[in-house]
matplotlib code that plots the C-alpha trace (Angstrom):
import matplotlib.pyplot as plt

x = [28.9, 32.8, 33.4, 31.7, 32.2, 35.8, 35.4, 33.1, 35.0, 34.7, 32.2, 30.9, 29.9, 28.3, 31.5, 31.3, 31.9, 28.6, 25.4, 22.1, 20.5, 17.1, 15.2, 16.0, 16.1, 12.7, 11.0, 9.9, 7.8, 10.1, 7.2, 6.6, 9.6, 7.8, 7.9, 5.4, 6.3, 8.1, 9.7, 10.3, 13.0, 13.7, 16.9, 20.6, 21.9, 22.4, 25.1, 24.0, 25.0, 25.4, 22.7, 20.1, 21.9, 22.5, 22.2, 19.6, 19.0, 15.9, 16.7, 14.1, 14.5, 16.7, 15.7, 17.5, 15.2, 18.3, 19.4, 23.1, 23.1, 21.4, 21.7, 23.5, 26.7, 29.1, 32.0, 31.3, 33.0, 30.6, 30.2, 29.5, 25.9, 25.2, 26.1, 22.9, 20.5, 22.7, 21.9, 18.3, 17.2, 19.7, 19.2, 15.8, 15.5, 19.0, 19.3, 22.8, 24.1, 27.4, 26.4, 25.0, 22.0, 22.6, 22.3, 19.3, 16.5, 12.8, 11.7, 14.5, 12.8, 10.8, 11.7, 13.0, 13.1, 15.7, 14.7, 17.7, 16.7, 19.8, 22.1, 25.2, 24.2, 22.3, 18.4, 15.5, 12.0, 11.3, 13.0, 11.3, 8.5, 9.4, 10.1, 6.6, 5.6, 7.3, 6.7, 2.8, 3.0, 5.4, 3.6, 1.9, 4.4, 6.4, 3.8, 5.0, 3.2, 5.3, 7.7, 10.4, 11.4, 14.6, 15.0, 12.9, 12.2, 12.7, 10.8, 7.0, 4.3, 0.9, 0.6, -1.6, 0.7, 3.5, 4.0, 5.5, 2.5, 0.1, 1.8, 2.4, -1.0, -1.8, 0.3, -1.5, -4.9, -3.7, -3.2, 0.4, 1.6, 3.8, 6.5, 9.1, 11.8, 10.8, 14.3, 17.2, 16.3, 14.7, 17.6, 17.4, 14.9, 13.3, 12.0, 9.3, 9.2, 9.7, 7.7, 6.8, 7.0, 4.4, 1.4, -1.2, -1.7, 2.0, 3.8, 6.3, 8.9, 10.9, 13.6, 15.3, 18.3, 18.2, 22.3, 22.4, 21.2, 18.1, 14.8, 16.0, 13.5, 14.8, 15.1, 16.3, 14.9, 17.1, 16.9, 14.5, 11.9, 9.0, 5.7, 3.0, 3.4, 2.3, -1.3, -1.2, -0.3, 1.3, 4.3, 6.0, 3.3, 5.8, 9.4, 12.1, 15.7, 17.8, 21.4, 23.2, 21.5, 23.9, 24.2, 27.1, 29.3, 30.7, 33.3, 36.3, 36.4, 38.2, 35.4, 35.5, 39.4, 38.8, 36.4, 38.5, 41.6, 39.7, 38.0, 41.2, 42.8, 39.8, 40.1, 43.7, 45.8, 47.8, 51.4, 50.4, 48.2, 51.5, 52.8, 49.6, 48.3, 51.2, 51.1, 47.4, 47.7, 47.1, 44.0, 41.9, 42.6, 43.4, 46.5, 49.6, 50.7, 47.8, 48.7, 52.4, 51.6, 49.1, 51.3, 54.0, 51.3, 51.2]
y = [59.0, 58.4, 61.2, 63.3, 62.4, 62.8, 66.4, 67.2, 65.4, 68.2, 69.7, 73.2, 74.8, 77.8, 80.6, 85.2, 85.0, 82.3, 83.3, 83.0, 79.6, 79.9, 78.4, 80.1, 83.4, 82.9, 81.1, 78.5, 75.6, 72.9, 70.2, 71.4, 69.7, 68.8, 64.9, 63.0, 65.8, 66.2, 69.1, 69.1, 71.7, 73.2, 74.7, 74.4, 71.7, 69.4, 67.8, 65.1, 67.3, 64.9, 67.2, 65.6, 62.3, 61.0, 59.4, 58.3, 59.4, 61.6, 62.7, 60.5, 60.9, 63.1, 64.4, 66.3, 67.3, 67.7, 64.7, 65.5, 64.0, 60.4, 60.1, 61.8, 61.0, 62.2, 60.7, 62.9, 66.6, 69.2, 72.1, 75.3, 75.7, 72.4, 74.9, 76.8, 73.6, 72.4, 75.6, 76.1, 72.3, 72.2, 75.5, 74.8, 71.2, 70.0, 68.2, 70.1, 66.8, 68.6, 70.9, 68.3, 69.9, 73.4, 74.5, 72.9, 73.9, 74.4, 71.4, 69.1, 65.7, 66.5, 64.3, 65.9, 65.5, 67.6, 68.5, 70.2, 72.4, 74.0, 73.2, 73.4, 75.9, 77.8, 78.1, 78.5, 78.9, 75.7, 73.4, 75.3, 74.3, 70.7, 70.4, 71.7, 68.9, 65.8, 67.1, 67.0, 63.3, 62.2, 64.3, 61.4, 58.8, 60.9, 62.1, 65.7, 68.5, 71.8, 72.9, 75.2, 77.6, 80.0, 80.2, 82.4, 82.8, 85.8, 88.7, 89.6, 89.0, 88.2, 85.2, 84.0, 83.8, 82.3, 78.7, 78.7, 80.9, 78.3, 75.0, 76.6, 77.7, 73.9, 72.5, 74.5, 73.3, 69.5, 70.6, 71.4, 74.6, 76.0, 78.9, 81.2, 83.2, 86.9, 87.3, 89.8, 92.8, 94.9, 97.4, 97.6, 99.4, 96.4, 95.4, 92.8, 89.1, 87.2, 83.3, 81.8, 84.4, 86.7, 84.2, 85.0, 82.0, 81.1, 82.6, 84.9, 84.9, 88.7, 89.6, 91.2, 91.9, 91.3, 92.5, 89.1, 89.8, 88.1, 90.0, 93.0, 94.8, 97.5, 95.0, 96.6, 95.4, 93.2, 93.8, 91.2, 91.8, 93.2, 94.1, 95.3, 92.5, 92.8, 91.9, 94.6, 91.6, 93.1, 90.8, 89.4, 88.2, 87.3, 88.6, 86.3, 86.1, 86.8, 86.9, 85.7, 82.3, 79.3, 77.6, 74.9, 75.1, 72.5, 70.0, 70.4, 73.7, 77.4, 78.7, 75.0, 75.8, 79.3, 78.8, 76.3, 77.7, 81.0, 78.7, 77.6, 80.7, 81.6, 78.9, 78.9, 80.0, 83.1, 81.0, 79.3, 82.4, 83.7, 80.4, 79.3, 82.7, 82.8, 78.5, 79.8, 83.1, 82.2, 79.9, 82.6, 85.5, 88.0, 90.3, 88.6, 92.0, 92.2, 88.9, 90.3, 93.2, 91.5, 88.8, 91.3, 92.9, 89.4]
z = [-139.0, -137.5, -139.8, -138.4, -135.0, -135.7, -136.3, -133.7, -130.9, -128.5, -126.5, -127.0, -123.7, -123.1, -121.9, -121.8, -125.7, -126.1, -127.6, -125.7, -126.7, -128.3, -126.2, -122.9, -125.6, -126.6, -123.0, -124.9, -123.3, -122.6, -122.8, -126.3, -128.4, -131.6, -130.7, -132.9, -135.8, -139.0, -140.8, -144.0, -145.2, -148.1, -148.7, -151.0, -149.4, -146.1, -144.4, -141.3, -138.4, -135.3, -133.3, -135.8, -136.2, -132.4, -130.6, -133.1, -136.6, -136.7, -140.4, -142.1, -145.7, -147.9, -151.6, -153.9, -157.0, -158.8, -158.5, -157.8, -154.6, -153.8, -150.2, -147.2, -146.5, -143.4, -145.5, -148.5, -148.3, -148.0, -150.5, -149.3, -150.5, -148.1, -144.6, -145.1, -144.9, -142.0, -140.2, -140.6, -139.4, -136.7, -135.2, -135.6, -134.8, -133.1, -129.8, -128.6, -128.8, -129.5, -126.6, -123.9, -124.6, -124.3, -127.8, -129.0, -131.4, -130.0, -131.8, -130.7, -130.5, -134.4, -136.8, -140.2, -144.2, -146.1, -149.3, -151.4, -153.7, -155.5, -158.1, -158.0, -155.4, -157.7, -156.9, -158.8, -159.0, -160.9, -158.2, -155.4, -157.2, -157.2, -153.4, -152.6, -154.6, -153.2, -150.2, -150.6, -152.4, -149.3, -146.3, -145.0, -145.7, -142.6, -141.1, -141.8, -140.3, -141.1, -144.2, -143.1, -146.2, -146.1, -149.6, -152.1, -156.2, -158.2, -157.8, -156.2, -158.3, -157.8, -156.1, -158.3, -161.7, -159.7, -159.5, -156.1, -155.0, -156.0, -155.1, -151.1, -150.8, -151.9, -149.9, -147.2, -148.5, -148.0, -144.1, -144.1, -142.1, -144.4, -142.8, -145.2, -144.1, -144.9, -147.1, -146.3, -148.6, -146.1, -146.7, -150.1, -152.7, -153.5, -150.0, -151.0, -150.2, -153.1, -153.8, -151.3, -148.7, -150.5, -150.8, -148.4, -146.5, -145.8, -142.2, -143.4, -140.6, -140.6, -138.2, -135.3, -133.1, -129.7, -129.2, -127.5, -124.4, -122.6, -121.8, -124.0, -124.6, -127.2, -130.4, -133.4, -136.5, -139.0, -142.8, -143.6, -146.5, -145.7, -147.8, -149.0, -151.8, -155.4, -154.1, -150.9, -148.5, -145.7, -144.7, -142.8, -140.1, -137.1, -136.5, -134.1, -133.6, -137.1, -135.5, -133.0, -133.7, -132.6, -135.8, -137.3, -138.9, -141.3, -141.2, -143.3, -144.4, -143.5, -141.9, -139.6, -139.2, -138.5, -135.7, -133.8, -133.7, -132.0, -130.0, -128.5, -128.3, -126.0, -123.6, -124.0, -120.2, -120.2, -120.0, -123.4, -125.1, -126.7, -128.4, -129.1, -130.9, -133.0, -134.3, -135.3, -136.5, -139.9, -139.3, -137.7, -140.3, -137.8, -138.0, -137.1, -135.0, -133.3, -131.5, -131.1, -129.4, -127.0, -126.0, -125.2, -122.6, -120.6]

ax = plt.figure().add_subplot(projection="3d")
ax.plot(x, y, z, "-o")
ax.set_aspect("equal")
plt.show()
């Protein structure tokens, strides 16, 4: 875990260019943390965030039906495909240990079981398939009460000839509360949730935009997937936050670089913006005159 650590060895707190954290987004219950719990999520990939990991390790297994990876590792680099995994079960189940706190998931004290799905990033229907199904054998093993899905198969059918239909409404049957992202198609001509956010009994989760500011009340919808399914299903059942979501980001890579060398412009004082915009110019992908011609202003 130094590895991590050695990344991460600053604190993010909350400044005018923050998001809202969820919990004070959403007015959630503060007694309500999801102690006792497990999630299980399936998604492409994980990397051991230090919000799940200290100060102890509430990741209590890992399983890749793949079998490309055997275990977690903070000393292995991270491929992109692992960042979406990392930010679904920390935004939803991180402690802001990175954060003291402040941007923590609702269920911060759950315990959690990553499940990684994809291959070499690539996901399929099959392998969904499989994670439904090691997560029923395993569910009591970790006590696990709730499988978080953000990931979908190939196209709306009736639930009822799909195989990742049938093995989530099982997995509901054996007591498991099974919740799918709605999918980001909403936009498009073919609007309809795809397996597992089309069978009945699952909570499709949709989306919407809040602008980032608290107790909006004029949300505009995000382009999430919505129904009638193949069987006249309307979906999704609930809608919540689909952007400007604190999420990480991972260790190691541009988008890592990118971030904290705009971080640091930000906090940066006027008599060192100008040297320091133009050392990191590069890193943060903005226009090099852009930085000349605001410096000049100063």
């Amino acid at each position: 875990m130094n590895a991590v650590m050695n990344e991460h060895d600053h604190i993010h707190t909350e400044n005018r260019f923050s998001v809202i954290p969820t919990p004070l987004r959403l007015n959630a219950d503060s007694e309500l943390t999801g102690k006792g719990i497990t999630i299980a999520f399936l998604d492409s990939g994980f990397f051991p965030h230090p919000d799940l990991t200290q100060p102890s390790n509430r990741i209590l297994a890992f399983h890749d039906v793949t079998r490309e990876v055997t275990k977690l590792s903070a000393s292995a680099s991270p491929q992109s495909y692992d960042w979406h995994g990392t930010m679904t079960s920390v935004s939803a189940a991180g402690n802001g240990f990175l954060s003291a706190g402040l941007y923590r998931g609702i269920a911060s004290n759950a315990s959690v079981v990553l499940i990684k799905i994809s291959e070499q990033g690539k996901i399929t229907e099959e392998n969904i398939a499989r994670g439904f199904e090691w997560v029923i054998k395993n569910r009591r093993r970790f006590n696990i009460r709730i499988i978080s899905v953000s990931l979908g198969g190939d196209s709306d059918v009736p639930y009822q000839t799909n195989r990742v239909d049938l093995i989530a409404e099982e997995a509901i049957l054996q007591g498991l509360v099974v919740v799918v992202a709605a999918g980001n198609s909403g936009c498009s001509e073919k609007h309809r949730p795809v397996p597992p956010a089309n069978a009945p009994s699952v909570i499709t989760v949709g989306g919407y935009d809040d602008k980032n500011l608290l107790n909006n009340k004029h949300l505009d919808l995000y382009c999430s997937s919505y129904g009638p399914t193949a069987d006249g299903i309307v979906k999704p059942e609930i809608i919540a936050p689909a952007i400007w979501v604190a999420a990480p980001i991972l260790p190691n890579t541009a988008a890592y670089k990118k971030a904290e060398s705009l971080s640091r412009i930000v906090a940066a004082p006027d008599y060192l913006l100008s040297s320091l915009s133009q050392n990191l110019w590069a890193e943060t992908e903005l226009p090099r005159d852009l930085y000349r011609k605001n410096t000049e202003e100063i």
